[in-house]
matplotlib code that plots the C-alpha trace (Angstrom):
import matplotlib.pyplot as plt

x = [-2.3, -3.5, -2.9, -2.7, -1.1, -1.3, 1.9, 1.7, 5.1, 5.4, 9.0, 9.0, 11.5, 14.8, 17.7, 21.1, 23.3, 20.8, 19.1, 16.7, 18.7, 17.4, 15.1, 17.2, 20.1, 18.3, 16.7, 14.4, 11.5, 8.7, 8.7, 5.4, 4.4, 1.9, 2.4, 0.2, 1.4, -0.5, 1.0, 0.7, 2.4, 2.2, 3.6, 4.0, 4.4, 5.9, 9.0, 9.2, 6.9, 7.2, 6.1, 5.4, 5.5, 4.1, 4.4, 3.1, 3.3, 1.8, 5.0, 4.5, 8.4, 8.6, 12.2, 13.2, 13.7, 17.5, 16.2, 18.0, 14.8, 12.5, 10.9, 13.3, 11.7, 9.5, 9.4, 9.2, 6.1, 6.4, 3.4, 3.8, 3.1, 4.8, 5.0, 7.8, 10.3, 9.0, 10.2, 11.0, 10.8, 11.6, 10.8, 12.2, 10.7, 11.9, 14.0, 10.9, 7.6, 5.7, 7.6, 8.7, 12.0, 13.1, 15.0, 14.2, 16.0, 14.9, 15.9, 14.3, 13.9, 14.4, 10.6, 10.1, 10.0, 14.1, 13.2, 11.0, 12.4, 14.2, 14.0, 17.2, 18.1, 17.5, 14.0, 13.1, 10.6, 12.3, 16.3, 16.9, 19.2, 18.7, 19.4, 19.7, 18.0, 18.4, 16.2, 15.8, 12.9, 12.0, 9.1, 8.8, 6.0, 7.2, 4.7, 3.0, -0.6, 1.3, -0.4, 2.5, 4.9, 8.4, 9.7, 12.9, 13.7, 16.1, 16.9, 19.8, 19.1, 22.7, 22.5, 24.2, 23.3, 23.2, 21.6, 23.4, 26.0, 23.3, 24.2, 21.4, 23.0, 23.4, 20.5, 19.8, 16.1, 15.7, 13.0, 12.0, 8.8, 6.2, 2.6, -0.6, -3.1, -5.2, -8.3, -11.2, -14.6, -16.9, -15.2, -12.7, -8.9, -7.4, -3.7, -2.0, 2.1, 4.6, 8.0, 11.1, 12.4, 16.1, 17.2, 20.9, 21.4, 24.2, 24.9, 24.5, 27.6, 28.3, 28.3, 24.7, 24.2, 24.6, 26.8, 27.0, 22.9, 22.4, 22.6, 21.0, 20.6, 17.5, 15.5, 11.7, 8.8, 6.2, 2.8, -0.2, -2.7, -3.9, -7.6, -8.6, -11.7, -10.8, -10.0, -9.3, -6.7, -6.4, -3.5, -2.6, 0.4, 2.2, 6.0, 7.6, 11.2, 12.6, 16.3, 17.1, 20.8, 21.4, 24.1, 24.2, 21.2, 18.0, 13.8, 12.8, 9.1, 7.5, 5.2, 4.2, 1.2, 0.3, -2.4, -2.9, -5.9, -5.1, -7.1, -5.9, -6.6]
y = [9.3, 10.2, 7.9, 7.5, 4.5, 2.7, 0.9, -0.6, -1.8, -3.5, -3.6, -5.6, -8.4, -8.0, -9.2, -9.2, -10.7, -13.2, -14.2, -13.5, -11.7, -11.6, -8.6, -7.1, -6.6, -3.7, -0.7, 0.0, -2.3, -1.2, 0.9, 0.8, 2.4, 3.5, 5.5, 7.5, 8.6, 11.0, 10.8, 12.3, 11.1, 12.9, 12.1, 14.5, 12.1, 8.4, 9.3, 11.7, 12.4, 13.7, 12.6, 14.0, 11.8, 13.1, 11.0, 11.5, 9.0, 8.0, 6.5, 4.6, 4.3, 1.9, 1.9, 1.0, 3.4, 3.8, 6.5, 4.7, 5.9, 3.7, 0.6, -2.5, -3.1, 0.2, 1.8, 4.9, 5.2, 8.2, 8.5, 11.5, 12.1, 14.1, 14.8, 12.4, 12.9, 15.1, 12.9, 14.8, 12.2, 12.5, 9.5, 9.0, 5.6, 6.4, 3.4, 1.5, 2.2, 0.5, 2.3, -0.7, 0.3, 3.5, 5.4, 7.8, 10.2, 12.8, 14.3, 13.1, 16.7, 17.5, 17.8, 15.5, 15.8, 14.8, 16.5, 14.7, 14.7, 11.7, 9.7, 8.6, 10.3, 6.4, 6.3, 9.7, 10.0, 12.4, 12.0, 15.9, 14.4, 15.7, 12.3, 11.7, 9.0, 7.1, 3.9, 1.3, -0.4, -3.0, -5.4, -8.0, -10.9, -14.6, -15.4, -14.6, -13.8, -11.2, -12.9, -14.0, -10.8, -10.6, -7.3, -6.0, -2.6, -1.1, 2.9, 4.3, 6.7, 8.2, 11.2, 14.2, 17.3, 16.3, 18.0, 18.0, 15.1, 12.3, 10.9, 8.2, 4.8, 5.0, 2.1, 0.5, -1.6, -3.6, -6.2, -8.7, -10.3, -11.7, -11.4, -12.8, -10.7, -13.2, -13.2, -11.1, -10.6, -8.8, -5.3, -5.8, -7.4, -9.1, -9.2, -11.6, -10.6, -12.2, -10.7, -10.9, -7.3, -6.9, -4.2, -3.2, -0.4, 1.1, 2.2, 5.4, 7.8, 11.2, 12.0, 12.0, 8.5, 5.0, 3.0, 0.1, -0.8, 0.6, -0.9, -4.5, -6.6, -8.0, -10.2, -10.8, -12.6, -10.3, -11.9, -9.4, -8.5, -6.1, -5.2, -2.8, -1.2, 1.3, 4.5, 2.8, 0.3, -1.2, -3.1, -4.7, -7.0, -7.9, -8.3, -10.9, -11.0, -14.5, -13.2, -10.7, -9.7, -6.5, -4.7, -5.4, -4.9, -3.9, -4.1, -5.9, -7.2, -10.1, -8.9, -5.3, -4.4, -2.0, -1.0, 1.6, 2.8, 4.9, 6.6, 7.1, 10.5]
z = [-11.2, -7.9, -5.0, -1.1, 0.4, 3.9, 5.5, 8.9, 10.8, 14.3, 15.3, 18.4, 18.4, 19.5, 16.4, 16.5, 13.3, 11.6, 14.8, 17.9, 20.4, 24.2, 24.8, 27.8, 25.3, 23.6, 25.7, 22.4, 22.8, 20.4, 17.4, 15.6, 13.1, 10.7, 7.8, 5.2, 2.1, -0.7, -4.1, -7.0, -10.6, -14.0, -17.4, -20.2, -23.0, -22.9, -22.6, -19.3, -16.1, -12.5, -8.9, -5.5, -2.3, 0.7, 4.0, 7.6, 10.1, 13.7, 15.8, 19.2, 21.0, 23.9, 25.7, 29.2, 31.8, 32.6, 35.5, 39.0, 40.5, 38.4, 39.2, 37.7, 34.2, 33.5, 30.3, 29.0, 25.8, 23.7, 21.3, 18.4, 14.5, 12.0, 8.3, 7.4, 4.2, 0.9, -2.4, -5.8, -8.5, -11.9, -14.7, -17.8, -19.8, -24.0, -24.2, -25.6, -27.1, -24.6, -21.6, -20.4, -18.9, -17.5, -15.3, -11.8, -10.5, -8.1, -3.9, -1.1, 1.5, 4.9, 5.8, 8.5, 11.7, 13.6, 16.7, 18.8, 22.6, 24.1, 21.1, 19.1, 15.5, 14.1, 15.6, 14.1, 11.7, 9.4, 8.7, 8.7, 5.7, 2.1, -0.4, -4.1, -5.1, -8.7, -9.6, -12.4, -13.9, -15.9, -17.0, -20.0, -20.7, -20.4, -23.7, -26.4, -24.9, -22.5, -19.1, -17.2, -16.8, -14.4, -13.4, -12.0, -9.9, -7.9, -6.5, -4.3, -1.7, -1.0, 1.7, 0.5, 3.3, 6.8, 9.8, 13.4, 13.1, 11.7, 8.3, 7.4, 6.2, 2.4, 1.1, -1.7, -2.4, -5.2, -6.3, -8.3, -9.3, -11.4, -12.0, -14.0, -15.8, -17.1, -14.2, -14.7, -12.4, -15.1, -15.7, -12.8, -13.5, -11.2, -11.0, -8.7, -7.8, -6.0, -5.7, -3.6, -1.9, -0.7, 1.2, 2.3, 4.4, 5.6, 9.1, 10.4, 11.1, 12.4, 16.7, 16.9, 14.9, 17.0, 13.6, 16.6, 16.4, 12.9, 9.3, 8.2, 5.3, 4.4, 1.8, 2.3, 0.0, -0.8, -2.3, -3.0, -5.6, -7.4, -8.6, -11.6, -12.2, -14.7, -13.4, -9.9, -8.8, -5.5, -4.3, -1.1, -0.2, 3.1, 3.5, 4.7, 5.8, 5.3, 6.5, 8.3, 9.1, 11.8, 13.1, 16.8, 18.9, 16.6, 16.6, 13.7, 12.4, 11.2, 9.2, 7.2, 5.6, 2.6, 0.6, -2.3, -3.8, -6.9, -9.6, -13.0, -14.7]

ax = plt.figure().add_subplot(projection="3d")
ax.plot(x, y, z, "-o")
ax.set_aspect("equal")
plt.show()
């Protein structure tokens, strides 16, 4: 499988524990940003296979100016895109016959841009940070006709190598969710999903990281769909957090995007 993938973030709203926190509490007051990802998946039987992930992203950074010089309330936009974080992923789905559940395990590289002047190592696009990760998957039908399916999956991404005192909070994502396969539009399926996504994250560390203002947990409902036209697949969904719990002062959205267009080989 072949793929490239839109996500589009707007953090803009101030958060602090599970609530709104007043703008002037936070320097940081925009962090959008829009990332592209190529991908490319192959399996060598039904038992093992491989992936590459290739981000890039285009960041916009708004923070107040802290210069005694500067007009009261000016900011400070920097505007910059970079290749973001190579993933390795290996697959391995022989538990069943219909490769149903199955296992990842693969690095996530150093590749991204950690650089970028006067912006903070959590605000980077790259981690400078070499991580394992290890995941978990699982689907099943609710009945007999094999319509109504649920799902469950989860992966760890646990830093290992660090760059220049930044050690990435160690995270773990995991979701659940169902989805029908029953609709058709002459050769296209359409596949309705809904899912939940939780996130935990832990915070930053090392003299370059800010642990104060880093680390969160966070659920969100995720509906999207899905439509197949055989070798093609296109899916979109948006994200919606429902709770949101930071570790002092953060940006946080109300609202990301994604869509996938695929083609099957």
């Amino acid at each position: 499988m072949l793929y490239g993938e839109y996500n589009f973030v707007s953090q803009s709203q101030n958060w602090n524990n599970l609530g709104p926190s007043a703008a002037g509490n936070n320097d940081d007051k925009l962090l959008q940003t829009s990332w592209m990802t190529a991908g490319f998946q192959y399996f060598w039987n039904n038992k093992w296979g491989a992936e590459l992930i290739v981000p890039s992203a285009n960041r916009i950074y708004n923070r107040a100016n802290n210069d005694p010089d500067a007009p009261a309330g000016s900011t400070i936009t920097t505007k910059w895109w970079s290749m973001g974080d190579v993933r390795l992923n290996g697959y391995y789905t022989g538990f069943s016959a219909d490769m149903s559940t199955g296992i990842s395990f693969g690095v996530k590289l150093p590749s991204g841009s950690w650089t970028q002047p006067n912006v903070d190592r959590d605000n980077q696009i790259g981690t400078g940070s070499t991580d394992l990760l290890l995941g978990f998957f699982t689907r099943h039908h609710f009945t007999r006709s094999q319509q109504w399916s649920w799902f469950v999956q989860a992966q760890l991404d646990a830093p290992v190598i660090i760059t220049s005192g930044y050690r990435p909070g160690i995270e773990v994502d995991t979701a659940a969710g169902v989805y029908y396969t029953g609709w058709h539009l002459g050769k296209v399926k359409i596949r309705p999903i809904a899912q939940a996504i939780i996130s935990n994250r832990a915070s930053d560390s090392g003299w370059a990281a800010n642990p104060q203002n880093t680390g969160y947990q966070r659920v969100m409902l995720s509906p999207g769909i899905e439509f197949d036209i055989h070798p093609i697949r296109i899916y979109a969904d948006a994200e919606l957090p429902v709770i949101n719990s930071v570790v002092g002062q953060q940006l946080v959205s109300q609202c990301m995007v994604k869509v996938n267009l695929s083609y099957m080989f």
